[in-house]
VOBA-1610 file (N, C-alpha, C; in pm, whole numbers, padded with zeros to 5 digits, always signed):
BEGIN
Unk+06060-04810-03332Unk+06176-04747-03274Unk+06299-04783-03358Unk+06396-04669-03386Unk+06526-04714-03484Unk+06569-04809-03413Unk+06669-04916-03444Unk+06768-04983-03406Unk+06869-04976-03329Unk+06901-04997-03248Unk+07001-05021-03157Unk+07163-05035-03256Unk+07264-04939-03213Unk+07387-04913-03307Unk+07487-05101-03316Unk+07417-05135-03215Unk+07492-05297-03218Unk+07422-05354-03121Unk+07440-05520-03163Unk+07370-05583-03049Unk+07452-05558-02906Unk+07572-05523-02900Unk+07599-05506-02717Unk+07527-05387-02695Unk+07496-05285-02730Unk+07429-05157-02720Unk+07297-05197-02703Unk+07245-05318-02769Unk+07135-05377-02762Unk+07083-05395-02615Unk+07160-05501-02555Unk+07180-05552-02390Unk+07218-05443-02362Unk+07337-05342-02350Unk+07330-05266-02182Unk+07249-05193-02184Unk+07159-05140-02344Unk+07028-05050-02365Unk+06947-05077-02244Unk+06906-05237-02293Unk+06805-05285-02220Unk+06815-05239-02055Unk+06903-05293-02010Unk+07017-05272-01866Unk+06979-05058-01825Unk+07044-05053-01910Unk+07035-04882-01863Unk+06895-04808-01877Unk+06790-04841-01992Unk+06677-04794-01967Unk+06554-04858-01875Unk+06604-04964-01829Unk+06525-05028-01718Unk+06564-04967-01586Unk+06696-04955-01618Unk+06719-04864-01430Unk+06687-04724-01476Unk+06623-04636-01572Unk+06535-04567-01578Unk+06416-04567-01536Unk+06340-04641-01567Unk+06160-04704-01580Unk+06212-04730-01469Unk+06247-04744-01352Unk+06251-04795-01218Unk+06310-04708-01160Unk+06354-04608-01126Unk+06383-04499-01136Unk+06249-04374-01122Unk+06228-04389-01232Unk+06077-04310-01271Unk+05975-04317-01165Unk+05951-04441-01159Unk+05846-04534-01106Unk+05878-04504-00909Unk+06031-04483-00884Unk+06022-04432-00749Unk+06003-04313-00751Unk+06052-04237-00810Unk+05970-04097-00814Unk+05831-04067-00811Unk+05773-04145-00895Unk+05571-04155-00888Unk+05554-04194-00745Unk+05608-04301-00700Unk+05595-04345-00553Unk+05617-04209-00430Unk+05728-04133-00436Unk+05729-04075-00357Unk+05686-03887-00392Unk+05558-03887-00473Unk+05560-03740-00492Unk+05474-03675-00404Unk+05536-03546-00385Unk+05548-03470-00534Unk+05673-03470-00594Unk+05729-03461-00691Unk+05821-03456-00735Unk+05890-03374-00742Unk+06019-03335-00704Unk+06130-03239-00646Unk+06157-03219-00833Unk+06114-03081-00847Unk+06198-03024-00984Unk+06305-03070-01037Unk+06420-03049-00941Unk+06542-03090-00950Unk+06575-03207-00981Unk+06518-03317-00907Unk+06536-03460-00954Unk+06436-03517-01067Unk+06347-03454-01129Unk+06253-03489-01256Unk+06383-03436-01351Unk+06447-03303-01322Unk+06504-03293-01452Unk+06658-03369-01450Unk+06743-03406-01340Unk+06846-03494-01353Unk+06778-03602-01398Unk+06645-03685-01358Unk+06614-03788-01428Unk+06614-03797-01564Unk+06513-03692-01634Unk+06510-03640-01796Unk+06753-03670-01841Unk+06759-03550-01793Unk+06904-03571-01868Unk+06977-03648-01870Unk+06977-03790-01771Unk+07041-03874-01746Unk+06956-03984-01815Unk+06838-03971-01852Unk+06775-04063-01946Unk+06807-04010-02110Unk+06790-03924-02138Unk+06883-03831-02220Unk+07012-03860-02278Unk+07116-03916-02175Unk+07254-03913-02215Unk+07234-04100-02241Unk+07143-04173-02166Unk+07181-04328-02196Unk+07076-04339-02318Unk+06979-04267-02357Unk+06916-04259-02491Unk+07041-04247-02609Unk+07075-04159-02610Unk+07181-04102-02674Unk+07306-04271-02714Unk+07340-04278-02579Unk+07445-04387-02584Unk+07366-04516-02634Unk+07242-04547-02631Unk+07225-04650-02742Unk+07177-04642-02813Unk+07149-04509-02891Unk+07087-04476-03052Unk+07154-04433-03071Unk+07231-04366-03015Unk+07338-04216-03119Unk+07274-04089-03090Unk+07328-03960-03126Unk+07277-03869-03117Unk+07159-03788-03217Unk+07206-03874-03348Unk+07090-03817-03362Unk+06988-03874-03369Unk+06931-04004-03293Unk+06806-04067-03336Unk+06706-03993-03279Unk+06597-03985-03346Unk+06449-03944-03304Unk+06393-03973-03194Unk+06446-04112-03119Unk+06405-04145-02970Unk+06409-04057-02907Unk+06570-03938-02878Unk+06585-03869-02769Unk+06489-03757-02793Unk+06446-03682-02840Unk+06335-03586-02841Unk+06218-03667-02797Unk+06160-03736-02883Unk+06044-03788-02829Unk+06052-03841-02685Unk+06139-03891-02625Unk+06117-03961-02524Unk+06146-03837-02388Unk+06261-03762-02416Unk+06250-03660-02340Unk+06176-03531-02334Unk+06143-03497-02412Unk+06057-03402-02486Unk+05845-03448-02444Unk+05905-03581-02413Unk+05734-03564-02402Unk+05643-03541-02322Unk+05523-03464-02319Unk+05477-03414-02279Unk+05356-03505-02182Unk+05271-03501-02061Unk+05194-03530-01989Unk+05092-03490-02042Unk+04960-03576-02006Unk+04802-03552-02083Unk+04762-03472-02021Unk+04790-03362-01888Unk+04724-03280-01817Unk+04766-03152-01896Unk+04672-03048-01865Unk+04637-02900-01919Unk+04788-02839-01868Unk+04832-02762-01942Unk+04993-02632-01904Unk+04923-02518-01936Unk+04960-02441-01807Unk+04896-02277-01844Unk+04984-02221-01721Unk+05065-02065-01778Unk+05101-01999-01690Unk+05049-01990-01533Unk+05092-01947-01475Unk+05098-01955-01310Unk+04957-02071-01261Unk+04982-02210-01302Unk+04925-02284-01258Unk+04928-02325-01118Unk+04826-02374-01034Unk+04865-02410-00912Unk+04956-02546-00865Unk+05011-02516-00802Unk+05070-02638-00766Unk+05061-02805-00761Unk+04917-02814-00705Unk+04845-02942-00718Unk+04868-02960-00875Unk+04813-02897-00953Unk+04809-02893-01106Unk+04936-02925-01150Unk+05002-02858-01161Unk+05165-02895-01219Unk+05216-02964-01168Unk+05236-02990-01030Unk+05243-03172-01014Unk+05187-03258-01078Unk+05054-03297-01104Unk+04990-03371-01183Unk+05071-03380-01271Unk+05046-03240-01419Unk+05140-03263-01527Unk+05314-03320-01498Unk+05377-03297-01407Unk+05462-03375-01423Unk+05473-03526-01398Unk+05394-03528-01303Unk+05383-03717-01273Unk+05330-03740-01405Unk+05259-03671-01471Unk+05154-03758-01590Unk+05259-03793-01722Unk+05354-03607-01712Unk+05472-03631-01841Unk+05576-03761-01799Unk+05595-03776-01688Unk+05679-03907-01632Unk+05633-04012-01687Unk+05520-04014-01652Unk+05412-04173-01690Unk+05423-04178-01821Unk+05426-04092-01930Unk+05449-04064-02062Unk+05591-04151-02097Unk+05666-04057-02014Unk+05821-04099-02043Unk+05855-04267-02029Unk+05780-04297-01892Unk+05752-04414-01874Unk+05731-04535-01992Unk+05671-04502-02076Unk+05582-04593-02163Unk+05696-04581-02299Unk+05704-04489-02323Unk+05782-04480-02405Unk+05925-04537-02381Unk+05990-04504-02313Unk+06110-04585-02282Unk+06078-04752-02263Unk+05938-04824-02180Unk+05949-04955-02207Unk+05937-04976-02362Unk+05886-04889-02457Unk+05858-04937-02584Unk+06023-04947-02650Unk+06154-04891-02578Unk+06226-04898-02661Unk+06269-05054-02603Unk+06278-05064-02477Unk+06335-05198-02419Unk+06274-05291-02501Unk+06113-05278-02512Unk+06081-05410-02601Unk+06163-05399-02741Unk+06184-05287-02828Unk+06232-05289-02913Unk+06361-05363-02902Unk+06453-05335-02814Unk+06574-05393-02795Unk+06589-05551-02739Unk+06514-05579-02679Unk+06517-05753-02672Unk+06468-05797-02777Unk+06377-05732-02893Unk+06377-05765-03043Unk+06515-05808-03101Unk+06598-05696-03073Unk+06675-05694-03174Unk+06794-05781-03108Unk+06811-05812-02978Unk+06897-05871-02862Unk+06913-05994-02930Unk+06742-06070-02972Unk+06742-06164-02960Unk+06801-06270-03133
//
């Protein structure tokens, strides 16, 4: 994962993408997941991606952008596309702890 723009960006990184991943993680708890609040989650993970890489680092695509291990096909059923979104969450999930570890790397 690129570097963190400074070590204070380093810490509130850590700080702001953990109340993501916890965040996330109540959403898995209470689904199905309301459209609406998967995608304020995405953009608001989005804008604190942004605020501790910069705009243009490669994190924010990959991490928002990524996709769930379940099948996408037009007029899928419901059960189904729930799945894929809890699964793209769980995605998002992993990836965002990989930046936190990155950032108590660089914290430290």
């Amino acid at each position: 994962m690129p570097e963190a723009k400074n070590h204070e960006n380093a810490s509130s990184g850590i700080s702001l993408l953990a109340r993501q991943i916890e965040a996330a993680k109540q959403m898995l708890l209470k689904r199905p997941i309301p459209s609406k609040e998967y995608t304020a989650w995405n953009d608001q993970t989005k804008a604190h991606l942004i605020r501790v890489y910069g705009e243009r680092s490669p994190n924010i695509d990959t991490i928002t952008e990524a996709a769930g291990t379940a099948p996408v096909w037009l007029s899928m059923p419901d059960d189904v596309a729930e799945r894929y979104v809890a699964s793209s969450l769980e995605e998002k999930i992993q990836k965002l702890e990989g930046c936190v570890v990155a950032l108590k790397r660089k914290a430290k």
